[in-house]
PyMOL Python script that loads the backbone (N, CA, C, O; Angstrom):
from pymol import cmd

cmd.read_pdbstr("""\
ATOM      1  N   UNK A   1       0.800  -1.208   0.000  1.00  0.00           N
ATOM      2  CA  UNK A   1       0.000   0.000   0.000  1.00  0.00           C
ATOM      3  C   UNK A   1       0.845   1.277   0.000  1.00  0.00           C
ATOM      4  O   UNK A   1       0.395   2.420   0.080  1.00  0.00           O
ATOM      5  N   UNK A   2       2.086   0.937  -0.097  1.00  0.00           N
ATOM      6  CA  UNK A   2       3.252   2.076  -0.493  1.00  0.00           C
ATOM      7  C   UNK A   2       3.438   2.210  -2.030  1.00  0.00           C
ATOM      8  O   UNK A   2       3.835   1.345  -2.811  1.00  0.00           O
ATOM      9  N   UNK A   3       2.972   3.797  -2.350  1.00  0.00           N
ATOM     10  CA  UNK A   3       3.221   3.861  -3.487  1.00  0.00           C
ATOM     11  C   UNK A   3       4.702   4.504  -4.036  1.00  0.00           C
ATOM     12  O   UNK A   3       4.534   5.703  -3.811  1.00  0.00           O
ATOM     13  N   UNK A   4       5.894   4.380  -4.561  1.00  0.00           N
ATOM     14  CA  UNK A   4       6.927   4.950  -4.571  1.00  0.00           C
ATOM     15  C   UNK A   4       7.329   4.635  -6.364  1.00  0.00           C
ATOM     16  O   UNK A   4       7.384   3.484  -6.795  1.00  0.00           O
ATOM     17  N   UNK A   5       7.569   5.801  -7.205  1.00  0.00           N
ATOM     18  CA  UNK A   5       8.172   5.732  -8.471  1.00  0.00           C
ATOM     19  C   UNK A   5       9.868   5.203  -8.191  1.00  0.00           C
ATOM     20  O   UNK A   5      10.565   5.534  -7.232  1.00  0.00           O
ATOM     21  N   UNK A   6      10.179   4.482  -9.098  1.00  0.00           N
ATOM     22  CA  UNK A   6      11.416   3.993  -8.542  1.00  0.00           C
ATOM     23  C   UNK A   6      12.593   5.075  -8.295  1.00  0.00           C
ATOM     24  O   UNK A   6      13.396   4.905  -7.377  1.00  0.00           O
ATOM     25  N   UNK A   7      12.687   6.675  -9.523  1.00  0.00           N
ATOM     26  CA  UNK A   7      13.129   7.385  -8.953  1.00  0.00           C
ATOM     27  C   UNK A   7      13.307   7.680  -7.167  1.00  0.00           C
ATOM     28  O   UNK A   7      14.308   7.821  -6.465  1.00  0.00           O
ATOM     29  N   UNK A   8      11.735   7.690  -6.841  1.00  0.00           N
ATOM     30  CA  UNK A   8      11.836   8.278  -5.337  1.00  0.00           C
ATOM     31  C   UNK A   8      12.606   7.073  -4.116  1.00  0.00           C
ATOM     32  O   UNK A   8      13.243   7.315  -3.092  1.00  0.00           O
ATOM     33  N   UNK A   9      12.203   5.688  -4.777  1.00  0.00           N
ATOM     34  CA  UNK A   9      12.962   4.726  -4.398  1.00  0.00           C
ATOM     35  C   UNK A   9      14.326   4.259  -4.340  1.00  0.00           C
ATOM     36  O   UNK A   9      14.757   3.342  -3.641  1.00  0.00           O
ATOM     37  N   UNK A  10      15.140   5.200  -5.383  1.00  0.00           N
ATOM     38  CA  UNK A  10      16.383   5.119  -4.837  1.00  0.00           C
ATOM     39  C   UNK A  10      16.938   6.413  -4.575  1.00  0.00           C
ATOM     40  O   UNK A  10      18.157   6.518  -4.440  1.00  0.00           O
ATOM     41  N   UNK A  11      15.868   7.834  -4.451  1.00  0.00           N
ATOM     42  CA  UNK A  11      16.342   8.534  -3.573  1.00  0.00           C
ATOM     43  C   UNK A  11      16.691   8.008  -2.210  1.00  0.00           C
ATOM     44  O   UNK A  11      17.803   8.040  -1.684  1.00  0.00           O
ATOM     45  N   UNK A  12      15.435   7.457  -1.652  1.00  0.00           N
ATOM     46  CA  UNK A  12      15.418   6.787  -0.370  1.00  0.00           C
ATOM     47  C   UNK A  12      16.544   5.899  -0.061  1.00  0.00           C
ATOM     48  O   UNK A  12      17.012   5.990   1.074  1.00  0.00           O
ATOM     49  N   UNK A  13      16.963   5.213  -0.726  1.00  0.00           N
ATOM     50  CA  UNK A  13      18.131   4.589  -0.855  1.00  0.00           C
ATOM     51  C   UNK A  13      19.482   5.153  -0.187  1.00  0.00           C
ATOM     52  O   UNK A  13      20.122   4.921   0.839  1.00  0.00           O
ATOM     53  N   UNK A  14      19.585   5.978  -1.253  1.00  0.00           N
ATOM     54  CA  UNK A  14      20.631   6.895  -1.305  1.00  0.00           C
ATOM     55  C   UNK A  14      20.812   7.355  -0.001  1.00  0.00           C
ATOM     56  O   UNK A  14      21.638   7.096   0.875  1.00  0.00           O
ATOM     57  N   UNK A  15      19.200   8.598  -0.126  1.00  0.00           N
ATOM     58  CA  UNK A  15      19.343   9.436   1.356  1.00  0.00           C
ATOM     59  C   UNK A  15      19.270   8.430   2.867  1.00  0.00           C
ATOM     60  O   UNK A  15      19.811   8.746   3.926  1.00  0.00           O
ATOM     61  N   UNK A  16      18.627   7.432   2.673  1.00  0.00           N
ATOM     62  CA  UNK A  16      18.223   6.813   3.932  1.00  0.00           C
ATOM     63  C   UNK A  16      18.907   5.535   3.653  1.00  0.00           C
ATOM     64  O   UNK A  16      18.150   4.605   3.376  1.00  0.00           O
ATOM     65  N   UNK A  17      20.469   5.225   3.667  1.00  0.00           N
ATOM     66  CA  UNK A  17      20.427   3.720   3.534  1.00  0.00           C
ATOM     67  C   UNK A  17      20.263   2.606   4.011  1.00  0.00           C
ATOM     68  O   UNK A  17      19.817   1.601   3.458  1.00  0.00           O
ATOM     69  N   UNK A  18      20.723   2.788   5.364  1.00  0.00           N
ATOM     70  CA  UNK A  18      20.021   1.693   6.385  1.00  0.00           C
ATOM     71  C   UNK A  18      19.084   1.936   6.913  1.00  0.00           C
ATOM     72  O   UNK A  18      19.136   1.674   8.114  1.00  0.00           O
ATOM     73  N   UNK A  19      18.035   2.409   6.518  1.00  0.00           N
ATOM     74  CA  UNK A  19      16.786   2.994   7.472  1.00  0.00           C
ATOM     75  C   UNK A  19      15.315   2.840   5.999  1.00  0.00           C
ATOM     76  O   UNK A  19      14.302   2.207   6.299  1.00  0.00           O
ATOM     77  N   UNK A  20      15.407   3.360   4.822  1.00  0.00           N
ATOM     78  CA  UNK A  20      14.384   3.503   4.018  1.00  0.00           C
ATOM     79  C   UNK A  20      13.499   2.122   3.953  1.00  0.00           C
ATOM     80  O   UNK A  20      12.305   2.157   3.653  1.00  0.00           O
ATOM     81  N   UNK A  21      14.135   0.996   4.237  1.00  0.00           N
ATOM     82  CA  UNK A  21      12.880  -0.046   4.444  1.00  0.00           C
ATOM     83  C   UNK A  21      11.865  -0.054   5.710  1.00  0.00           C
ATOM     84  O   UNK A  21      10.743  -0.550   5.815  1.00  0.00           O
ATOM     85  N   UNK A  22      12.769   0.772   6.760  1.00  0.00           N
ATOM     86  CA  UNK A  22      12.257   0.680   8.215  1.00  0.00           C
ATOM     87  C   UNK A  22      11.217   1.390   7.768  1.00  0.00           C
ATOM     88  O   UNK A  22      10.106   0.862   7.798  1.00  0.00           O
ATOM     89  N   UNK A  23      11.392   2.874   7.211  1.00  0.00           N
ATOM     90  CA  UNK A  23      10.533   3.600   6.828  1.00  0.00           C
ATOM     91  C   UNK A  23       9.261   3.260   5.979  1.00  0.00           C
ATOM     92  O   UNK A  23       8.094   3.606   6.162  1.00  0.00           O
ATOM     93  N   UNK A  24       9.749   2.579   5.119  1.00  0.00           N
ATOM     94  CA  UNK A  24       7.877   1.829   4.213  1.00  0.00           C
ATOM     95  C   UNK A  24       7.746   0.923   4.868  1.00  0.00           C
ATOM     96  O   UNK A  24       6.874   0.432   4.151  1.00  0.00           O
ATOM     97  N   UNK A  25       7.873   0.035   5.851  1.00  0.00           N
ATOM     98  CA  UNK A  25       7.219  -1.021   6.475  1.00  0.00           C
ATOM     99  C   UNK A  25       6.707   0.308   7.644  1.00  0.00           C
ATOM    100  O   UNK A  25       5.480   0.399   7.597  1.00  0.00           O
ATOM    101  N   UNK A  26       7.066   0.900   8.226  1.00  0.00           N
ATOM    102  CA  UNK A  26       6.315   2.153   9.159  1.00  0.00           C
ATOM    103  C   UNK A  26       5.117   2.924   8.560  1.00  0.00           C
ATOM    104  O   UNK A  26       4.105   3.087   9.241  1.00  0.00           O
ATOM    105  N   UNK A  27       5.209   3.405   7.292  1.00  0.00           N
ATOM    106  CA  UNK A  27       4.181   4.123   6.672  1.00  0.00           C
ATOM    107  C   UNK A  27       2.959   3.059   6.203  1.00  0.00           C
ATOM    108  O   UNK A  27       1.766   3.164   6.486  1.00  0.00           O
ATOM    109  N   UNK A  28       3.456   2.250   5.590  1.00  0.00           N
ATOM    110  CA  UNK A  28       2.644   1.000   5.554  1.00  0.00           C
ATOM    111  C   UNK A  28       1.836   0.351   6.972  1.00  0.00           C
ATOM    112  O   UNK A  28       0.738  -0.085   7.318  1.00  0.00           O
ATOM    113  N   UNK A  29       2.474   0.478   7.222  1.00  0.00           N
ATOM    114  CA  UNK A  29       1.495  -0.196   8.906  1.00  0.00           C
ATOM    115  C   UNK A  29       0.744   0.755   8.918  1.00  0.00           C
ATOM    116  O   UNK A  29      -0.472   0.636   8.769  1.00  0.00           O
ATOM    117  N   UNK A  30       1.513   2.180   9.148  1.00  0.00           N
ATOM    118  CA  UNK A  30       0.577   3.841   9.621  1.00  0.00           C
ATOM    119  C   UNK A  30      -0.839   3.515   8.761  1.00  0.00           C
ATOM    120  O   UNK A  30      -1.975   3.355   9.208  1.00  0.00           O
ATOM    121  N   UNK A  31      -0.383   3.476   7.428  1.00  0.00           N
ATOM    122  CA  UNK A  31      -1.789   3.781   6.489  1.00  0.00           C
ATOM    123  C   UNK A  31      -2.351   2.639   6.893  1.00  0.00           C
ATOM    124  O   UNK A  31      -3.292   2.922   7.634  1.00  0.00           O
ATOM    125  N   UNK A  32      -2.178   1.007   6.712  1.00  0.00           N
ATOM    126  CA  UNK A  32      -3.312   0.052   6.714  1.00  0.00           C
ATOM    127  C   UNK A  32      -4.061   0.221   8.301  1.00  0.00           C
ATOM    128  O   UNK A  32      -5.201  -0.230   8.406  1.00  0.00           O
ATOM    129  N   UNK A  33      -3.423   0.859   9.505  1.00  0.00           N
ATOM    130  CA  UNK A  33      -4.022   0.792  10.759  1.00  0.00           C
ATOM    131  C   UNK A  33      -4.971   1.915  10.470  1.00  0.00           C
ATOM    132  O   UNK A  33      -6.149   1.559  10.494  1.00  0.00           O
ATOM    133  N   UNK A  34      -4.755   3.221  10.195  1.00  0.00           N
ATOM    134  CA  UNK A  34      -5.229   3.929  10.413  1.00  0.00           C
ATOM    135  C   UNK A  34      -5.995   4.958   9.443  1.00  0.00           C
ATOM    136  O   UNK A  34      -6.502   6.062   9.643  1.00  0.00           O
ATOM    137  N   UNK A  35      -5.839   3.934   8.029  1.00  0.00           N
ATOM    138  CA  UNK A  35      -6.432   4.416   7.050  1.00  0.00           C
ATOM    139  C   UNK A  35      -6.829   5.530   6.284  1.00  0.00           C
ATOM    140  O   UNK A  35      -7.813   5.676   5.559  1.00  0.00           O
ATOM    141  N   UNK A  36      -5.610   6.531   6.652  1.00  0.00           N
ATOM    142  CA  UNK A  36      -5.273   7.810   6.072  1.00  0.00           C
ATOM    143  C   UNK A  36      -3.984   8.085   4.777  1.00  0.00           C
ATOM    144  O   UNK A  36      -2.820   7.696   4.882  1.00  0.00           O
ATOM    145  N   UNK A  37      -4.432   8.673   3.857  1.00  0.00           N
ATOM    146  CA  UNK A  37      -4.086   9.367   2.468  1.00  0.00           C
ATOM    147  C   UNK A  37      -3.024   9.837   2.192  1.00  0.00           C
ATOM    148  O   UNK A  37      -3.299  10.938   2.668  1.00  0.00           O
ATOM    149  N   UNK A  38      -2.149   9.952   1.874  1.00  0.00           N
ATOM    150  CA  UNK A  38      -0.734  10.928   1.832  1.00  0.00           C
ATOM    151  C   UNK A  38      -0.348  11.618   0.141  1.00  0.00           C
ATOM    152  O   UNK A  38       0.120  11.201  -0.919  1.00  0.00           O
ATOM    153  N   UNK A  39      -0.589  12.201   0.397  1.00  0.00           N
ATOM    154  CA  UNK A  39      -0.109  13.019  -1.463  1.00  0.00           C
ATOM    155  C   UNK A  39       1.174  12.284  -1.635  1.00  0.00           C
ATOM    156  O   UNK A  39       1.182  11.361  -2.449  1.00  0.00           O
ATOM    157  N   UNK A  40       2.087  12.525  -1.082  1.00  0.00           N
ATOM    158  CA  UNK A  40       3.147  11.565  -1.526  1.00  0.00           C
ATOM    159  C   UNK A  40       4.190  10.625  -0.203  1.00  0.00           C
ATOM    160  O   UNK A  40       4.806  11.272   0.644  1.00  0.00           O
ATOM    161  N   UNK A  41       4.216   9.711  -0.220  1.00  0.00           N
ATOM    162  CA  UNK A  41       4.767   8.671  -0.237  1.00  0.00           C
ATOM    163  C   UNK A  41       6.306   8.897   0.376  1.00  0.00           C
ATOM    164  O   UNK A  41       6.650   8.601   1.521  1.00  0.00           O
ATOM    165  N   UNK A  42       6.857   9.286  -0.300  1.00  0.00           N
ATOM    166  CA  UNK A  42       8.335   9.794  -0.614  1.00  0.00           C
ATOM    167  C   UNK A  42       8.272  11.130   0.532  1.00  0.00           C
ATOM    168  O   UNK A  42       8.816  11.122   1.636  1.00  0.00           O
ATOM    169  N   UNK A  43       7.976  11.540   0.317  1.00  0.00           N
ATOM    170  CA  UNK A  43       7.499  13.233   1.116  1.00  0.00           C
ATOM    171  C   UNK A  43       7.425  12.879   2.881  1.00  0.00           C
ATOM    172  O   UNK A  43       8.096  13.437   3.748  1.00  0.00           O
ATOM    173  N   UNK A  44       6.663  12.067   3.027  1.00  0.00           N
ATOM    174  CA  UNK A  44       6.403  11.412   4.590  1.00  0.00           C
ATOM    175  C   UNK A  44       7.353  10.928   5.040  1.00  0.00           C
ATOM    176  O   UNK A  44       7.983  11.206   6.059  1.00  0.00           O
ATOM    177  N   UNK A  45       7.558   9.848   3.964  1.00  0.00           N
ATOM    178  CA  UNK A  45       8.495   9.237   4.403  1.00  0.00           C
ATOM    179  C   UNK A  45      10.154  10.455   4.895  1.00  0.00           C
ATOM    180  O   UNK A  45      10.427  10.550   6.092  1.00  0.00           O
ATOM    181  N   UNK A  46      10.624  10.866   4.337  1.00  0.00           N
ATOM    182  CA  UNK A  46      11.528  11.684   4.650  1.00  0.00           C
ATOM    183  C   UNK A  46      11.311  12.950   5.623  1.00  0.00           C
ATOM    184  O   UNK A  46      12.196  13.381   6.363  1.00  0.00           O
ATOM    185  N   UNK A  47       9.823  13.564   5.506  1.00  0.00           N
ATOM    186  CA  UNK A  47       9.345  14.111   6.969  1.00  0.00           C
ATOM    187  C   UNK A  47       9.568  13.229   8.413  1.00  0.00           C
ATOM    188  O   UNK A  47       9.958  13.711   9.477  1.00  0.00           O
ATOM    189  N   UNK A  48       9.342  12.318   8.249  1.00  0.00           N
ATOM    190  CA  UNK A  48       9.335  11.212   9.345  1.00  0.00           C
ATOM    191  C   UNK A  48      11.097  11.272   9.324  1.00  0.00           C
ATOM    192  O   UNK A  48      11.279  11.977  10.316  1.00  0.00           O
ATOM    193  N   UNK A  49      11.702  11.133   9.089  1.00  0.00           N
ATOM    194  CA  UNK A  49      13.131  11.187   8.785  1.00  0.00           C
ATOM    195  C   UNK A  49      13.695  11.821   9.497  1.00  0.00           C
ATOM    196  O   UNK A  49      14.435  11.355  10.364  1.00  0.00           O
ATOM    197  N   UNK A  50      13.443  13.303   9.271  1.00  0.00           N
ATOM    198  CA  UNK A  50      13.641  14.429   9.510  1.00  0.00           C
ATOM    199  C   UNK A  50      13.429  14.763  11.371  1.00  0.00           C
ATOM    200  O   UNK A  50      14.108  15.398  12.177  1.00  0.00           O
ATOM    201  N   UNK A  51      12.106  13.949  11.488  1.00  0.00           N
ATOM    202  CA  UNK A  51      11.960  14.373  12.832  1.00  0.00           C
ATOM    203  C   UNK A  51      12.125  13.467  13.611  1.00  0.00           C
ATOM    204  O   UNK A  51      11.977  13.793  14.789  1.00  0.00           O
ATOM    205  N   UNK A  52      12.410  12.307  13.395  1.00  0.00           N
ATOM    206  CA  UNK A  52      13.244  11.419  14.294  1.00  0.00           C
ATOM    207  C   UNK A  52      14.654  11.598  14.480  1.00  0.00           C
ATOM    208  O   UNK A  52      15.175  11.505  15.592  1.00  0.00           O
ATOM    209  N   UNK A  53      15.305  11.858  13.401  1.00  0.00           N
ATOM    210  CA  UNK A  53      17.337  12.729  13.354  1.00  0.00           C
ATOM    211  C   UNK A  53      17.073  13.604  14.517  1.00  0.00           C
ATOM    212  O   UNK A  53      17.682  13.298  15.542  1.00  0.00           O
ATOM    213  N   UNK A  54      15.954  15.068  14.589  1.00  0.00           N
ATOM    214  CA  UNK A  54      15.783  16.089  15.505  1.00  0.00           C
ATOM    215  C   UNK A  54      15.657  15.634  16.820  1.00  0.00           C
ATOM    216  O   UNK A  54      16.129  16.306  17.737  1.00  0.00           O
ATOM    217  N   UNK A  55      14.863  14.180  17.108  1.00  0.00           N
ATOM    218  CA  UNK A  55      14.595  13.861  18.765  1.00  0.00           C
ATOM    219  C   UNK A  55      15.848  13.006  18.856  1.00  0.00           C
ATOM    220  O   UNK A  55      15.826  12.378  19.914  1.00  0.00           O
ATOM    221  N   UNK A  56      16.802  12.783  18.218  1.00  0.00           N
ATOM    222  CA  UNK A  56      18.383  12.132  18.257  1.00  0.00           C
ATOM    223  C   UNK A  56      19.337  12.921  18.436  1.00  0.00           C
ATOM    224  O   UNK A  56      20.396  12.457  18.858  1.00  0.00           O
ATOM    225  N   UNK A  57      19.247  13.960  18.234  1.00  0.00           N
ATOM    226  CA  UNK A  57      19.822  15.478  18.124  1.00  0.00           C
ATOM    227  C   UNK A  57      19.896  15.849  19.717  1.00  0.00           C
ATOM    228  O   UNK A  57      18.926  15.960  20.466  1.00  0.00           O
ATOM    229  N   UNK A  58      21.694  16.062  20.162  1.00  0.00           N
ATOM    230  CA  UNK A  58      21.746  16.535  21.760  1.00  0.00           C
ATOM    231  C   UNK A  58      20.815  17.831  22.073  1.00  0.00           C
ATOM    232  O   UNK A  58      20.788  18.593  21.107  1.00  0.00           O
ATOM    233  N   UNK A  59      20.376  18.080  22.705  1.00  0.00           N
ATOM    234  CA  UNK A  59      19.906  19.233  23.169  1.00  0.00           C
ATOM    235  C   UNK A  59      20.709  20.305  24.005  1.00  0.00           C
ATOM    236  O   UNK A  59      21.293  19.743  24.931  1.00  0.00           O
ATOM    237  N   UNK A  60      20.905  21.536  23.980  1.00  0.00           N
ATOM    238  CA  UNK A  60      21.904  22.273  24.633  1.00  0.00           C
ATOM    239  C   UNK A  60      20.590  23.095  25.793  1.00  0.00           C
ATOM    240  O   UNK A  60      19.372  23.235  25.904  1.00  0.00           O
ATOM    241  N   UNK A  61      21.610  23.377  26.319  1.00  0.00           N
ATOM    242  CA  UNK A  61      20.971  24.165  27.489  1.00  0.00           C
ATOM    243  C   UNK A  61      21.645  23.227  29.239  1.00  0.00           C
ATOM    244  O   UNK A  61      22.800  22.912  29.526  1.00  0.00           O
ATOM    245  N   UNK A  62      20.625  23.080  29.877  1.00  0.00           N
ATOM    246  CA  UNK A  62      21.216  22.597  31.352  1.00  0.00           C
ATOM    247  C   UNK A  62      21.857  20.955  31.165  1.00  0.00           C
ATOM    248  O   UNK A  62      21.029  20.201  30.653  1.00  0.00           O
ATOM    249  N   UNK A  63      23.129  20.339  31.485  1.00  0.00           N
ATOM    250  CA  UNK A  63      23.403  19.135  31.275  1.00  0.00           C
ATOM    251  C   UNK A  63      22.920  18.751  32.279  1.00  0.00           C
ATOM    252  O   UNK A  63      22.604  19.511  33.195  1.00  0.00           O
ATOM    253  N   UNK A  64      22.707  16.960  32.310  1.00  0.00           N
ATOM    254  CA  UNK A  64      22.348  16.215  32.531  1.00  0.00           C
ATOM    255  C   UNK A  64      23.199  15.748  34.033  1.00  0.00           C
ATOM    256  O   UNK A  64      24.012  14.873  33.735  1.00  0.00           O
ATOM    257  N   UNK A  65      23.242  16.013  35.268  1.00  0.00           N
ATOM    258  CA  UNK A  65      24.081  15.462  36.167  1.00  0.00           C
ATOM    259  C   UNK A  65      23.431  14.000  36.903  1.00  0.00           C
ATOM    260  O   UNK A  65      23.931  13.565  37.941  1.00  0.00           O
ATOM    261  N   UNK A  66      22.646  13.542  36.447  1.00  0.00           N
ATOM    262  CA  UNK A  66      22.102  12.087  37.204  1.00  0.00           C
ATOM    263  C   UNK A  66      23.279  10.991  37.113  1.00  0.00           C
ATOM    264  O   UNK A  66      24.243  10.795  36.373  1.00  0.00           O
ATOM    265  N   UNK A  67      22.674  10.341  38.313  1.00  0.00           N
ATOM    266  CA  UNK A  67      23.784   9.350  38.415  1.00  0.00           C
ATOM    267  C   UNK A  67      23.240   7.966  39.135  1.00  0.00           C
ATOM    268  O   UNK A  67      22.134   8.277  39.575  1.00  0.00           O
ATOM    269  N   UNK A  68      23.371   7.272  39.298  1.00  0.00           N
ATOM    270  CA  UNK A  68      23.063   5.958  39.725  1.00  0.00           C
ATOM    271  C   UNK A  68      23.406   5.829  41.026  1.00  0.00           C
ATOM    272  O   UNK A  68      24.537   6.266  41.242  1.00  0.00           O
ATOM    273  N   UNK A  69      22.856   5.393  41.969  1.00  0.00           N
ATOM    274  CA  UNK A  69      23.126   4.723  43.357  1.00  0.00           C
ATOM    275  C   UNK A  69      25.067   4.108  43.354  1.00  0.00           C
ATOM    276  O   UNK A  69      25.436   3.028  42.894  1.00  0.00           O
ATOM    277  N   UNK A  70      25.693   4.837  43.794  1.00  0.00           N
ATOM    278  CA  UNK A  70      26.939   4.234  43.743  1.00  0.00           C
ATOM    279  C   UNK A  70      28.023   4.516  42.869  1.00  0.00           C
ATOM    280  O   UNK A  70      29.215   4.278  43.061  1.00  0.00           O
ATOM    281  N   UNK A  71      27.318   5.211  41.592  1.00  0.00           N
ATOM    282  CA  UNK A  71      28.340   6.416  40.780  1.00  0.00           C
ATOM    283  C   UNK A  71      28.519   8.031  41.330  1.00  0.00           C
ATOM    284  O   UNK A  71      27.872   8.715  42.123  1.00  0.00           O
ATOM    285  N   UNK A  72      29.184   8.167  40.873  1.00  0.00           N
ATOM    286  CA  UNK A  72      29.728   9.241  41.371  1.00  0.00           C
ATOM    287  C   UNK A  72      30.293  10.254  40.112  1.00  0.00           C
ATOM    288  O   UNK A  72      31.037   9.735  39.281  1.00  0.00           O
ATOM    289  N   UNK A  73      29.989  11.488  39.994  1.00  0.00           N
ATOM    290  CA  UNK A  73      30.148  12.530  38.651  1.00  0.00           C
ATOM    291  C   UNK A  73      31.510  12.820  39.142  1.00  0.00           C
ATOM    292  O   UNK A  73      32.233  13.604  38.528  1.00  0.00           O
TER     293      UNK A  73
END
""", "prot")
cmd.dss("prot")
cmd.show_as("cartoon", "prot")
cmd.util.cbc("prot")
cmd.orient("prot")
């Protein structure tokens, strides 16, 4: 239920190489569960991309000082 021109298919390739199958077996589940439309295919898929890299992405501002029972910073 993934529609992709093979162009956009080896963009995905290219841009996403170990990840672009994760990505159509994800959009594929998305659409058959939840039975919503996407103009393109290719487009999501690399939106989705995009904002999973960003929640992987350190965050700046106050660091992190936690520590475990028995470590020590």
């Amino acid at each position: 239920n993934v529609f992709l021109s093979q162009s956009e298919l080896d963009g995905l390739k290219a841009d996403l190489p170990d990840k672009w199958n994760y990505y159509i077996d994800r959009l594929s589940c998305h659409i058959a569960s939840s039975g919503k439309r996407y103009r393109s295919h290719a487009a999501t898929i690399y939106k989705w991309a995009q904002e999973d890299a960003a929640k992987k992405a350190p965050k700046k501002g106050i660091p992190d000082y936690s520590c475990k029972e028995g470590e020590s910073l």
